[in-house]
C-alpha positions as CSV (number, residue, x, y, z in Angstrom):
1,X,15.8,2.1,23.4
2,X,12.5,1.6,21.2
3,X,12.7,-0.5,18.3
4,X,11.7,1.9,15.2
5,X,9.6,-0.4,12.9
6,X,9.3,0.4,8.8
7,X,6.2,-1.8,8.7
8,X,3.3,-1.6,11.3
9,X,1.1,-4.4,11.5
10,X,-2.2,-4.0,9.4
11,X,-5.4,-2.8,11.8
12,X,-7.3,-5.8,10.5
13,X,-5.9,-9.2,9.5
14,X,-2.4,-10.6,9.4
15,X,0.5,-8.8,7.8
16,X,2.1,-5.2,7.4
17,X,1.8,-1.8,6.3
18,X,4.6,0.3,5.0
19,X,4.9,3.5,7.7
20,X,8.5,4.6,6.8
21,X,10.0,6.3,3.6
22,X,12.7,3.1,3.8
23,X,9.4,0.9,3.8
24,X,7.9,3.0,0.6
25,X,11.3,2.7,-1.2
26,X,11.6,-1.0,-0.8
27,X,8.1,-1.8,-1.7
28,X,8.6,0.6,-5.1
29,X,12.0,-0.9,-5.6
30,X,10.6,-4.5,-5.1
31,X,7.6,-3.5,-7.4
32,X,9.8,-2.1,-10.1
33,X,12.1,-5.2,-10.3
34,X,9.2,-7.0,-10.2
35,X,7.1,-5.7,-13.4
36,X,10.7,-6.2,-14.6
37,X,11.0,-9.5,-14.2
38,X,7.4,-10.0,-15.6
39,X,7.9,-8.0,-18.7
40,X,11.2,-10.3,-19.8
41,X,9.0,-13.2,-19.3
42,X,6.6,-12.1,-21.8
43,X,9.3,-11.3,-24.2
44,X,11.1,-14.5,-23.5
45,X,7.7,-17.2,-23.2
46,X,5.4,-14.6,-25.7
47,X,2.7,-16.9,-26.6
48,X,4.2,-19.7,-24.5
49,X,2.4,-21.9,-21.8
50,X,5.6,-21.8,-20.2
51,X,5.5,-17.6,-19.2
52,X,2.6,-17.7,-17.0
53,X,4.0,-20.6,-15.0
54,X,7.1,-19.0,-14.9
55,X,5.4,-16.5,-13.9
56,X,3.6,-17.5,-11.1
57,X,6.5,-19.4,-9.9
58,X,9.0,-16.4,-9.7
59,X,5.8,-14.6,-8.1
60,X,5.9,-16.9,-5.2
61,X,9.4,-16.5,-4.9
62,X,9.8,-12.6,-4.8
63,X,7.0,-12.6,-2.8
64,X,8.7,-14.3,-0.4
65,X,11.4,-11.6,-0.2
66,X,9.0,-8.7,0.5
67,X,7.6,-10.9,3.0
68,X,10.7,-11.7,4.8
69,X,12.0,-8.0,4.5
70,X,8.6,-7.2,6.4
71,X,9.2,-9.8,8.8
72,X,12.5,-8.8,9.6
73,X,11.9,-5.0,10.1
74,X,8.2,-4.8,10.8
75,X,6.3,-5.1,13.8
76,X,5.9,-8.9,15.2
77,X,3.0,-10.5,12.7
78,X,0.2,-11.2,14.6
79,X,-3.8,-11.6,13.8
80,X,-5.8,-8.4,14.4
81,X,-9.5,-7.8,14.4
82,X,-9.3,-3.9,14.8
83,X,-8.2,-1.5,17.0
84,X,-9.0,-1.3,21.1
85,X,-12.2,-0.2,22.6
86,X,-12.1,3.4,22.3
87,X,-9.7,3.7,19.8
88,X,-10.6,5.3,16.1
């Protein structure tokens, strides 16, 4: 049986594409929470040194979890420098 992939891997560079509708929704629903997240940390830290480190932080973080959802369900990461000879 072939493995069905929601991420390809990018044509250039290291890292994924989203190829599948479950791919699009869990990059919108990742996006979503993540302007989310953001936006409370504004109203919490407004004015605050304390909201953009927060913020970076937690951007580390929940960038971590797109990147291991696109581990787990994408194509094997690997570093590409364009397609094969031939191929357009």
């Amino acid at each position: 049986m072939k493995q069905h992939y929601w991420f390809r891997a990018k044509k250039y560079g290291w890292g994924w594409v989203p190829v599948t509708w479950q791919a699009w929704l869990i990059v919108a629903i990742w996006s979503a929470i993540f302007a989310g997240i953001i936006a409370l940390l504004d109203l919490r830290f407004n004015g605050s040194w304390q909201g953009p480190v927060f913020s970076i932080l937690i951007g580390f973080v929940w960038a971590s979890v797109l990147i291991y959802i696109s581990y787990k369900k994408g194509e094997p990461p690997r570093w590409q420098w364009g397609g094969k000879k031939g191929d357009t």
